[in-house]
PyMOL Python script that loads the backbone (N, CA, C, O; Angstrom):
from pymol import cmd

cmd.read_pdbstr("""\
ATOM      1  N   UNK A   1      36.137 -26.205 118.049  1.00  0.00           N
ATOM      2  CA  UNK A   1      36.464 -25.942 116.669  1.00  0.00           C
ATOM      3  C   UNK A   1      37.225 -27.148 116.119  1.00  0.00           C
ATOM      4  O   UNK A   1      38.241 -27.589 116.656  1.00  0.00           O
ATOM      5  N   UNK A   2      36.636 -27.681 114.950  1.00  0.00           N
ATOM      6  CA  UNK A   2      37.097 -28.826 114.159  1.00  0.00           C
ATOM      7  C   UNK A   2      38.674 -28.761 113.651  1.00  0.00           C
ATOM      8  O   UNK A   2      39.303 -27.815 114.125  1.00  0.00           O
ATOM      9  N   UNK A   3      39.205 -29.402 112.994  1.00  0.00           N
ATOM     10  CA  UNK A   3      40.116 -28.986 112.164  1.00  0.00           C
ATOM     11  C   UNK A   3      40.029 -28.725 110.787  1.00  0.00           C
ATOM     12  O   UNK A   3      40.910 -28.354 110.011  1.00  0.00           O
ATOM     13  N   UNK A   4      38.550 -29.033 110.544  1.00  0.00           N
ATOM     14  CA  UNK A   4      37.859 -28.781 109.164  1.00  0.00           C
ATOM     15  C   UNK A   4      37.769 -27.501 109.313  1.00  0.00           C
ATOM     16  O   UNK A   4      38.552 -26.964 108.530  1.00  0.00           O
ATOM     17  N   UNK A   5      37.043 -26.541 110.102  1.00  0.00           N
ATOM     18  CA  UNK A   5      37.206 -25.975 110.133  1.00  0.00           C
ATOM     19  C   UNK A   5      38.100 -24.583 110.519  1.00  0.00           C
ATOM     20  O   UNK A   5      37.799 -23.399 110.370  1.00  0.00           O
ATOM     21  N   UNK A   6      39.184 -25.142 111.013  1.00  0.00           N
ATOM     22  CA  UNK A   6      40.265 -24.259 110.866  1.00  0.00           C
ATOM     23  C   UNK A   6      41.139 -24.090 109.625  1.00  0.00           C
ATOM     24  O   UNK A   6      41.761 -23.042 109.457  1.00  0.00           O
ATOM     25  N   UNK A   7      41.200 -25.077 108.768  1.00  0.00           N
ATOM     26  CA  UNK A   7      41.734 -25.389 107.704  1.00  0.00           C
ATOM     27  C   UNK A   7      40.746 -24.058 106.586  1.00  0.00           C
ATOM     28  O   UNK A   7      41.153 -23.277 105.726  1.00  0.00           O
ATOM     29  N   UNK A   8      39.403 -24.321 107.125  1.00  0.00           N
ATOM     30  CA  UNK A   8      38.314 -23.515 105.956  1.00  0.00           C
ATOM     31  C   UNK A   8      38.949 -22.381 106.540  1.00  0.00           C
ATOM     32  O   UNK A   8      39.654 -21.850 105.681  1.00  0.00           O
ATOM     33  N   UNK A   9      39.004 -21.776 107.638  1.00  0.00           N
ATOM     34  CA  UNK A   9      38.861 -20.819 108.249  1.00  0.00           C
ATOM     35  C   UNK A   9      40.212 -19.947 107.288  1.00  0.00           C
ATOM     36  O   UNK A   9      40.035 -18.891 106.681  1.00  0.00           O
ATOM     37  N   UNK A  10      41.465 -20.680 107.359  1.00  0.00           N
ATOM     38  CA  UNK A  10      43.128 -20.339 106.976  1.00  0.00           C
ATOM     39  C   UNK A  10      42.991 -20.204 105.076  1.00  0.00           C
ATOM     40  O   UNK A  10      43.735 -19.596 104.306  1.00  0.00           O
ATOM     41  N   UNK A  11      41.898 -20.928 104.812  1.00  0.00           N
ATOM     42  CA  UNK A  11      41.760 -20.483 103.084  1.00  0.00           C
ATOM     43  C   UNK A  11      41.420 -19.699 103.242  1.00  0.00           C
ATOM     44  O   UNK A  11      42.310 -18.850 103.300  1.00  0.00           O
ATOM     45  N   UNK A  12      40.402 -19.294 103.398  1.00  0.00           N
ATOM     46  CA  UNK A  12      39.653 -18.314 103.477  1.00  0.00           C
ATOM     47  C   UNK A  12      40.366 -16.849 103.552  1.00  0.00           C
ATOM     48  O   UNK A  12      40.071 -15.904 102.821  1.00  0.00           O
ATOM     49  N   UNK A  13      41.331 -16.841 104.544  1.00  0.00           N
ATOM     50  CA  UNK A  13      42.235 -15.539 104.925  1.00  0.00           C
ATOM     51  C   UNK A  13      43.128 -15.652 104.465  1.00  0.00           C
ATOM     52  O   UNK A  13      43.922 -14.727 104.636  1.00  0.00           O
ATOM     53  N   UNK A  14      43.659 -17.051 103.438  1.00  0.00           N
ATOM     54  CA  UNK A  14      45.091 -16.845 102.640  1.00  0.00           C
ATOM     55  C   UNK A  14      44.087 -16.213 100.787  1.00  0.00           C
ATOM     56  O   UNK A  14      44.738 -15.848  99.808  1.00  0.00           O
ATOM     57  N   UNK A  15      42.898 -16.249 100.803  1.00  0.00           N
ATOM     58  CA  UNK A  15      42.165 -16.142  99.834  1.00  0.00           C
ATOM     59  C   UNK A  15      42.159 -14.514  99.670  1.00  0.00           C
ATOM     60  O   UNK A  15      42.466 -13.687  98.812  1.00  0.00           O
ATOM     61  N   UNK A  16      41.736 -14.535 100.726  1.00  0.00           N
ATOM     62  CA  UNK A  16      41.233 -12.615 100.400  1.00  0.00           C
ATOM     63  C   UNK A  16      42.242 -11.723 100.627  1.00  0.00           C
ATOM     64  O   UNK A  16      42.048 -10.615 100.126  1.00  0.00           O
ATOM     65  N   UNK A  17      43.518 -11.909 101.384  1.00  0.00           N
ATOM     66  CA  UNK A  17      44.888 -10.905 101.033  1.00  0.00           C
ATOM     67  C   UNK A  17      46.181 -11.972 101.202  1.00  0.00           C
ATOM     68  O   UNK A  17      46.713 -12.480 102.188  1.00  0.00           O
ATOM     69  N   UNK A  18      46.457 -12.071  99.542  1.00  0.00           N
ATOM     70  CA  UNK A  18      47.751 -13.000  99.554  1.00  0.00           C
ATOM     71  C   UNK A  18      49.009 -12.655 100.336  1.00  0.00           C
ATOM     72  O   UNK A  18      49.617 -13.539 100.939  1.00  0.00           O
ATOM     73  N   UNK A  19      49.450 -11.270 100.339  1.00  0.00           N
ATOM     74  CA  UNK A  19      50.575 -11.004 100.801  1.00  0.00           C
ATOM     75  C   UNK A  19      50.458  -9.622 101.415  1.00  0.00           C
ATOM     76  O   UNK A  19      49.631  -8.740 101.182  1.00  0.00           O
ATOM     77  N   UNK A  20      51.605  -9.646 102.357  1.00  0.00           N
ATOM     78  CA  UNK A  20      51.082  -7.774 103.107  1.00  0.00           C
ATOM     79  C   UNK A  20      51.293  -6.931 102.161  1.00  0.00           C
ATOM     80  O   UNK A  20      51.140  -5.717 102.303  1.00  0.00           O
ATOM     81  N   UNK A  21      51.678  -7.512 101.062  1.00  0.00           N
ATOM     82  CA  UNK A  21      51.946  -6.213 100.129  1.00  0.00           C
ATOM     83  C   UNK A  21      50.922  -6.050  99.778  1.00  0.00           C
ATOM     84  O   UNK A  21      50.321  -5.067 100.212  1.00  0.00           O
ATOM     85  N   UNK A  22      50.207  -7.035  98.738  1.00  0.00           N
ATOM     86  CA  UNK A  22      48.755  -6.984  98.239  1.00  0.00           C
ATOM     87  C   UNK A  22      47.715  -5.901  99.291  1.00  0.00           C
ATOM     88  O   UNK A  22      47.260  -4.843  98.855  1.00  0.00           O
ATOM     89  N   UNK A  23      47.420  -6.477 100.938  1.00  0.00           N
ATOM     90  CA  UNK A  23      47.001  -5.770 101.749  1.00  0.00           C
ATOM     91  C   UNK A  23      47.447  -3.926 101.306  1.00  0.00           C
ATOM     92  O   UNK A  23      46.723  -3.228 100.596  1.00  0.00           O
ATOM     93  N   UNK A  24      48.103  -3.692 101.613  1.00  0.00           N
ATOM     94  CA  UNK A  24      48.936  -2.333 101.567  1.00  0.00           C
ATOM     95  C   UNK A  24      48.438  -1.803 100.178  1.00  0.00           C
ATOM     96  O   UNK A  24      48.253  -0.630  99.853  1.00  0.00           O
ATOM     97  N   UNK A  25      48.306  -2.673  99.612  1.00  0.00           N
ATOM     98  CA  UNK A  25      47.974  -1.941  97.478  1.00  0.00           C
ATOM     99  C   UNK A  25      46.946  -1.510  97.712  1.00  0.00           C
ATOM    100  O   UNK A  25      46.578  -0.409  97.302  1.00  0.00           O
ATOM    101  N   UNK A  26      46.057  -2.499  98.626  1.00  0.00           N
ATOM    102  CA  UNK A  26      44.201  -2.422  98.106  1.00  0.00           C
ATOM    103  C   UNK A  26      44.191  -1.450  99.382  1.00  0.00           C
ATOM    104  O   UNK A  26      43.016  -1.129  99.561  1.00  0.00           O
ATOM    105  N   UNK A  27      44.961  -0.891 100.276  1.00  0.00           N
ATOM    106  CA  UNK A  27      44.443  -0.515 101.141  1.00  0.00           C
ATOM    107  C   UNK A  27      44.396   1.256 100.747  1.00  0.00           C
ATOM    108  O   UNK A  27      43.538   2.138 100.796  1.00  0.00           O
ATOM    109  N   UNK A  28      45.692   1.172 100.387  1.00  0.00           N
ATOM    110  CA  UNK A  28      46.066   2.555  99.789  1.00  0.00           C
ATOM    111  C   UNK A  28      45.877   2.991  97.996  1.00  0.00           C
ATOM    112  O   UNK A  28      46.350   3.998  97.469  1.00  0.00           O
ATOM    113  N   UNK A  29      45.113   1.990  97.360  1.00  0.00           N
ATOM    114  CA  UNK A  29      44.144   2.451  96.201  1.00  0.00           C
ATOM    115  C   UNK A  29      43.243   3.414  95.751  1.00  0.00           C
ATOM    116  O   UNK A  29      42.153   3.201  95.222  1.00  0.00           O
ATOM    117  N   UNK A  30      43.949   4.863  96.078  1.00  0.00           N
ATOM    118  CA  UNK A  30      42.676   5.622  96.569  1.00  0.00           C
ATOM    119  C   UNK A  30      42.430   5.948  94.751  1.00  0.00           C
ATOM    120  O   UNK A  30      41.246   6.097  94.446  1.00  0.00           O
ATOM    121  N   UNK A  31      43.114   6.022  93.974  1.00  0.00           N
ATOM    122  CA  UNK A  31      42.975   6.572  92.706  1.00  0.00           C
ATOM    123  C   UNK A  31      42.159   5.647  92.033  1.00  0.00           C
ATOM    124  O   UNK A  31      41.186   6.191  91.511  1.00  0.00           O
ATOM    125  N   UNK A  32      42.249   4.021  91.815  1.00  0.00           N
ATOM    126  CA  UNK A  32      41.866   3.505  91.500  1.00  0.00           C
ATOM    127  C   UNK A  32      41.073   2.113  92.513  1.00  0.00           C
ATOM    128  O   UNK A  32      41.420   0.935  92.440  1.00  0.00           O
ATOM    129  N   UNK A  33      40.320   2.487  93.122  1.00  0.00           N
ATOM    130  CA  UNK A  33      39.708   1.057  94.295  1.00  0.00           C
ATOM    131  C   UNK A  33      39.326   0.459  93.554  1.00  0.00           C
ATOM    132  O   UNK A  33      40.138  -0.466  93.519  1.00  0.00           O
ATOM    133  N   UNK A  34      38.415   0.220  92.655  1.00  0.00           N
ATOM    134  CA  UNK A  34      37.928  -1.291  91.858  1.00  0.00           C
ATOM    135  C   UNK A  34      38.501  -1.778  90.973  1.00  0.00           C
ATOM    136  O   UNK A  34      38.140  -2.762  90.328  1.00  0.00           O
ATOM    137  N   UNK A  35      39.942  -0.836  90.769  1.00  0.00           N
ATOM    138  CA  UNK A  35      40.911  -1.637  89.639  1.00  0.00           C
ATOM    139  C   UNK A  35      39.776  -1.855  88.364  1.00  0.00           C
ATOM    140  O   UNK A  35      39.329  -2.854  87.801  1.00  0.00           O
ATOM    141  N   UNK A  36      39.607  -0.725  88.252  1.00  0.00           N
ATOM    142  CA  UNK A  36      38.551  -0.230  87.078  1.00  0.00           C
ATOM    143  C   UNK A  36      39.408  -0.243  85.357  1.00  0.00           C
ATOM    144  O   UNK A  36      39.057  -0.738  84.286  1.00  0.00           O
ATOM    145  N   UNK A  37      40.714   0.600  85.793  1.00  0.00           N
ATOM    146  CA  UNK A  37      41.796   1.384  84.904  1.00  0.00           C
ATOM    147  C   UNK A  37      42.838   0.473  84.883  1.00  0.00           C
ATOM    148  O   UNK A  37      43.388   0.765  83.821  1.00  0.00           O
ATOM    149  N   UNK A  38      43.396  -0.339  85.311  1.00  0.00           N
ATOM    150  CA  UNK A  38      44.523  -1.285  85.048  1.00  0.00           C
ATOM    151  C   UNK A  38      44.412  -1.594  83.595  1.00  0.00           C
ATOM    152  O   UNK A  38      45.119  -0.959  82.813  1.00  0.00           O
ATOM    153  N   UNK A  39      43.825  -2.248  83.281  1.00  0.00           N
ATOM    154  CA  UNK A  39      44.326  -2.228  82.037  1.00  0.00           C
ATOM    155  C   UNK A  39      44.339  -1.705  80.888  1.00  0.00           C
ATOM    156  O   UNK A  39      44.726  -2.224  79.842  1.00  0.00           O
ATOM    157  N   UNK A  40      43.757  -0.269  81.116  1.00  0.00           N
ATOM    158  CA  UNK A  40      43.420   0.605  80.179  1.00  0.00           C
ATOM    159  C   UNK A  40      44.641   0.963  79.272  1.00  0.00           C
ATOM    160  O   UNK A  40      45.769   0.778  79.729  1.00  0.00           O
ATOM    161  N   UNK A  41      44.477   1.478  77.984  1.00  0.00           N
ATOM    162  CA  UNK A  41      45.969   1.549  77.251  1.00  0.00           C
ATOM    163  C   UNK A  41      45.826   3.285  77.106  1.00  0.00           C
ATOM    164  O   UNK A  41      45.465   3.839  76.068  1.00  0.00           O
ATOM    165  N   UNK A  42      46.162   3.938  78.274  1.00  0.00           N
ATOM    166  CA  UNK A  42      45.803   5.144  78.146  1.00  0.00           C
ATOM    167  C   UNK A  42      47.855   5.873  78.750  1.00  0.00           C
ATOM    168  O   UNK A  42      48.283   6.383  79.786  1.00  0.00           O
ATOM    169  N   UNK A  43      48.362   5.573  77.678  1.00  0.00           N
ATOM    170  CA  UNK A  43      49.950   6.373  77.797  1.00  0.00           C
ATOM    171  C   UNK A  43      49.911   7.579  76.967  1.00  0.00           C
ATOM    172  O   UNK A  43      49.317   7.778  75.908  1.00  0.00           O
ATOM    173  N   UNK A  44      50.735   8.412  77.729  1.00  0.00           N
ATOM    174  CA  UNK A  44      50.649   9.759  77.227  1.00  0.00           C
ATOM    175  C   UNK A  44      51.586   9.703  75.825  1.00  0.00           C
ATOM    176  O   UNK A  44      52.432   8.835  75.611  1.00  0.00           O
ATOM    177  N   UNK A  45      51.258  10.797  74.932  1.00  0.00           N
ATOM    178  CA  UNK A  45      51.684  10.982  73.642  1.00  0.00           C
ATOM    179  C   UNK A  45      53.211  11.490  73.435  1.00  0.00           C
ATOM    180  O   UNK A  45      53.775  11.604  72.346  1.00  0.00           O
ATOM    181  N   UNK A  46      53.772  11.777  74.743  1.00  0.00           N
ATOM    182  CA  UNK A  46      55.377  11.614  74.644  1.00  0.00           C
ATOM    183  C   UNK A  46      56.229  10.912  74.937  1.00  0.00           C
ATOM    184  O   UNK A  46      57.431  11.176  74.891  1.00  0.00           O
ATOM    185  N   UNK A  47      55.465   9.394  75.458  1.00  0.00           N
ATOM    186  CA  UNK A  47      56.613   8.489  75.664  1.00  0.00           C
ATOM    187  C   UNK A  47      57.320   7.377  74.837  1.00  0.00           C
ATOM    188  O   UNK A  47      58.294   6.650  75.033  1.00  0.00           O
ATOM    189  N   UNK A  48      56.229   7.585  73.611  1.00  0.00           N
ATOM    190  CA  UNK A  48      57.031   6.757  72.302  1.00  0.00           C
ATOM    191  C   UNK A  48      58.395   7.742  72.273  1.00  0.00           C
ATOM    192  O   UNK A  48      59.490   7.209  72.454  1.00  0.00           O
ATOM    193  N   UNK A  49      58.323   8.915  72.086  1.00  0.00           N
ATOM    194  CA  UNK A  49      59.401  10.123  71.269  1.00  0.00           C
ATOM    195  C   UNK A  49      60.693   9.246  72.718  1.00  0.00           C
ATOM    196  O   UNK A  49      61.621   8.452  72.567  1.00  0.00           O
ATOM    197  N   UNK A  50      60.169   9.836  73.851  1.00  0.00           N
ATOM    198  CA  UNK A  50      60.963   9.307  75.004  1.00  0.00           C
ATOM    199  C   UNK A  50      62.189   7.879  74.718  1.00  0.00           C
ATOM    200  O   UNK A  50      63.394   7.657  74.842  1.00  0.00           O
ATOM    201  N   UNK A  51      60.849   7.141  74.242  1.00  0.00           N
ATOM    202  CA  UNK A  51      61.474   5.773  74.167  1.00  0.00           C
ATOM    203  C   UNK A  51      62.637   5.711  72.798  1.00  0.00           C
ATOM    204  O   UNK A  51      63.820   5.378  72.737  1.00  0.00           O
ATOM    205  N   UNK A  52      61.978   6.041  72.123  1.00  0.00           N
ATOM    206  CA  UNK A  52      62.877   6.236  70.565  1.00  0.00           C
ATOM    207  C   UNK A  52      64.515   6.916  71.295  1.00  0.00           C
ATOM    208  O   UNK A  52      65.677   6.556  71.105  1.00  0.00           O
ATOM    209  N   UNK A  53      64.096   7.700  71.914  1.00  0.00           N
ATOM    210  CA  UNK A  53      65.268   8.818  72.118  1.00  0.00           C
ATOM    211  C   UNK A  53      66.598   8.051  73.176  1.00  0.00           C
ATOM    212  O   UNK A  53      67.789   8.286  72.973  1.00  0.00           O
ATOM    213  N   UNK A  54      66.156   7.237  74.160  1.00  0.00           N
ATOM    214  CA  UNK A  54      66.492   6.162  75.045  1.00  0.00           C
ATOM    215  C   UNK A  54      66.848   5.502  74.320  1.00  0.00           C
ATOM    216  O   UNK A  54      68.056   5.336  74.484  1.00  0.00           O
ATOM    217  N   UNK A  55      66.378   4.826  73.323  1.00  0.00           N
ATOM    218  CA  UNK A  55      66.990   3.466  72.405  1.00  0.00           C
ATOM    219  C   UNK A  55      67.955   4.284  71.825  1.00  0.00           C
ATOM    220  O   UNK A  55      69.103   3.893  72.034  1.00  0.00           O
ATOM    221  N   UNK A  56      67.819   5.563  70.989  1.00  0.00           N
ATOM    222  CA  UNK A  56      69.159   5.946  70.028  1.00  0.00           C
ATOM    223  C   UNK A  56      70.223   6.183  71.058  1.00  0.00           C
ATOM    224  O   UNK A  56      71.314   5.761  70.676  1.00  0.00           O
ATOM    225  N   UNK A  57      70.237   6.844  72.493  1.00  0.00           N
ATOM    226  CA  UNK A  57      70.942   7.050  73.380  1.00  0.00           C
ATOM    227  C   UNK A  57      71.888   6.098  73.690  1.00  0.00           C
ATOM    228  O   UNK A  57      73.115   6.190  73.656  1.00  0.00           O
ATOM    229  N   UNK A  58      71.093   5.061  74.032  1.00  0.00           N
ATOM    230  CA  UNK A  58      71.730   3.489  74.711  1.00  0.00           C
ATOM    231  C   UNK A  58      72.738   3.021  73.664  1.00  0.00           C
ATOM    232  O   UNK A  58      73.905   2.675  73.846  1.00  0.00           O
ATOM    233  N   UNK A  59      72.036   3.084  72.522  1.00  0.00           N
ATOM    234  CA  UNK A  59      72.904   2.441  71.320  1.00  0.00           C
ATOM    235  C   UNK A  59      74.035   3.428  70.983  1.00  0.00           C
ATOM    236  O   UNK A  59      74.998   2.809  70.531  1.00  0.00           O
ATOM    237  N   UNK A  60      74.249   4.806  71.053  1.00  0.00           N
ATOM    238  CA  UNK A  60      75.467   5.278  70.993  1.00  0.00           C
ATOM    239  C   UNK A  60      76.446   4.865  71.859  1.00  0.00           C
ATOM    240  O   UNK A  60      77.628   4.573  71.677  1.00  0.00           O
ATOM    241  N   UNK A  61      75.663   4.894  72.951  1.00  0.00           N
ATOM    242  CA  UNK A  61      76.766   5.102  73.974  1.00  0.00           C
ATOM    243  C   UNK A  61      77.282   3.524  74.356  1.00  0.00           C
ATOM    244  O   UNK A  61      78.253   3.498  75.112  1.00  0.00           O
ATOM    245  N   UNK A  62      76.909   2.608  74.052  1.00  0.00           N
ATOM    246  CA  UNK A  62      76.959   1.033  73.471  1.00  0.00           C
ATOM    247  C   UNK A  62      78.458   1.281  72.584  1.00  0.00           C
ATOM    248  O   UNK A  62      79.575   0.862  72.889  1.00  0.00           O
ATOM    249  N   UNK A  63      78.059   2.105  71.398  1.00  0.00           N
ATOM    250  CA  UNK A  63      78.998   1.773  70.263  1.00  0.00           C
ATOM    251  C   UNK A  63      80.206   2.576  70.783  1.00  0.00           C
ATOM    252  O   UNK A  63      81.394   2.325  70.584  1.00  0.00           O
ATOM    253  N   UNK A  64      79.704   3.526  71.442  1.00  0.00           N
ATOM    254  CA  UNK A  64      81.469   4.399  71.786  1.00  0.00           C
ATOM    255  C   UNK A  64      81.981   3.774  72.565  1.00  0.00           C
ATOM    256  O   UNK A  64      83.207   3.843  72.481  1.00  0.00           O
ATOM    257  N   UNK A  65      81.488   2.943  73.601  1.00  0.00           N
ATOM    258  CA  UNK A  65      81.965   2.217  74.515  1.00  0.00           C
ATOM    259  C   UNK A  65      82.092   0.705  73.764  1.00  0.00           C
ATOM    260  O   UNK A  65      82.682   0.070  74.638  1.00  0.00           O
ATOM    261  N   UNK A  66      81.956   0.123  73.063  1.00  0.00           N
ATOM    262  CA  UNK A  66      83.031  -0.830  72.457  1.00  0.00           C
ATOM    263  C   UNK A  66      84.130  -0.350  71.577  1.00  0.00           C
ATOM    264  O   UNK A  66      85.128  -1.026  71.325  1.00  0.00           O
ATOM    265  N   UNK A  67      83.894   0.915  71.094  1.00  0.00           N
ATOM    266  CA  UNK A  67      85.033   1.194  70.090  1.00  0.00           C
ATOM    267  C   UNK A  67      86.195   1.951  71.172  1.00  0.00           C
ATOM    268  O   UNK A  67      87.315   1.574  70.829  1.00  0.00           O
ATOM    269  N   UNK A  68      86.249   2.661  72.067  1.00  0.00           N
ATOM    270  CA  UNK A  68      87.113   2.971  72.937  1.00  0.00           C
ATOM    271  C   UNK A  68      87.951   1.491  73.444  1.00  0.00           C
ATOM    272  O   UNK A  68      89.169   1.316  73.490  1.00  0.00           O
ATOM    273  N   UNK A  69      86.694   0.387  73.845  1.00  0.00           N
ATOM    274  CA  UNK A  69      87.192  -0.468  74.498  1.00  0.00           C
ATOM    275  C   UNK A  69      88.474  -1.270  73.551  1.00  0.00           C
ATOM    276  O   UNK A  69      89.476  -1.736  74.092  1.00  0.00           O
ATOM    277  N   UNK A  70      88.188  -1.331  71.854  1.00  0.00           N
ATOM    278  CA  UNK A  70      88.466  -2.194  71.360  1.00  0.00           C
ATOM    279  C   UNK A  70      90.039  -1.151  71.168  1.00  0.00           C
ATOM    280  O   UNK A  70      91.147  -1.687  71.196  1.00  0.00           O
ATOM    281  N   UNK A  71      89.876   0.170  71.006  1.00  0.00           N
ATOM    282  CA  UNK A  71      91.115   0.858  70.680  1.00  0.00           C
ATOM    283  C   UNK A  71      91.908   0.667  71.720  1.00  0.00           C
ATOM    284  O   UNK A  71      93.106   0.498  71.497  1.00  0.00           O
ATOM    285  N   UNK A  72      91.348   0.650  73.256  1.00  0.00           N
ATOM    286  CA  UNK A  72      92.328   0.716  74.459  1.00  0.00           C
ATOM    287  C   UNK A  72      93.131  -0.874  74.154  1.00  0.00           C
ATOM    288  O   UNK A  72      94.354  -1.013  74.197  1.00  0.00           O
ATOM    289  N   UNK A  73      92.199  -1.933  73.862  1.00  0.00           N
ATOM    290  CA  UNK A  73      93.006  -3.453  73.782  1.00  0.00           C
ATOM    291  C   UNK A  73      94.258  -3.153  72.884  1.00  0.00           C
ATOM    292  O   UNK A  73      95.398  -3.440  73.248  1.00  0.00           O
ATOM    293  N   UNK A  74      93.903  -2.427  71.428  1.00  0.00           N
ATOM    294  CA  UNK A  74      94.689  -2.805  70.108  1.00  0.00           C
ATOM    295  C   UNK A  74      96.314  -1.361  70.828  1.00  0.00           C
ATOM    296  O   UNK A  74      97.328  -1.261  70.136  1.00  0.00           O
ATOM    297  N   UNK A  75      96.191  -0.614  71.993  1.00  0.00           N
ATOM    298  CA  UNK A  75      96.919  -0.103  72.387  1.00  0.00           C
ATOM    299  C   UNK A  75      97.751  -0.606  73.155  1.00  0.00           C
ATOM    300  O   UNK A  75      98.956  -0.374  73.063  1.00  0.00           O
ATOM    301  N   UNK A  76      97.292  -1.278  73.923  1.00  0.00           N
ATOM    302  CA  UNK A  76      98.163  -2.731  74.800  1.00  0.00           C
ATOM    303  C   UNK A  76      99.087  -3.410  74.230  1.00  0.00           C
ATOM    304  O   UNK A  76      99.628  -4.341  74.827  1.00  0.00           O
TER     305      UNK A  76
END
""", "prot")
cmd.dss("prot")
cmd.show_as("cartoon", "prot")
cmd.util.cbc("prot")
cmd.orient("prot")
């Protein structure tokens, strides 16, 4: 065996599974094997409301937590 061809040989198998993770994805793909659906834009109809509700959440609790913070300083 050449070193040409060991070199072909090592693309070749760094080609078809980059990482053991990759291995492990395609191995256990049972829902989707031909990666048919990846990029489909198919999200369910409650996770805008979800998201909206998360953003107003975050942002309260943002503002109570600088205004506590700023009252605890001006108490010092």
């Amino acid at each position: 065996m050449t070193l040409h061809e060991i070199k072909h040989m090592q693309a070749a198998r760094r080609q078809s599974i980059k990482t053991p993770r990759d291995a492990l994805r395609k191995m256990h793909n049972t829902h989707d094997p031909h990666e048919m659906h990846t990029w489909a834009d198919n999200k369910p109809w409650w996770l805008l409301p979800l998201q909206v509700l998360g953003a107003v959440a975050m942002g309260t609790g943002l503002t109570l937590c600088l205004y506590y913070a700023t009252i605890i300083l001006f108490l010092l």
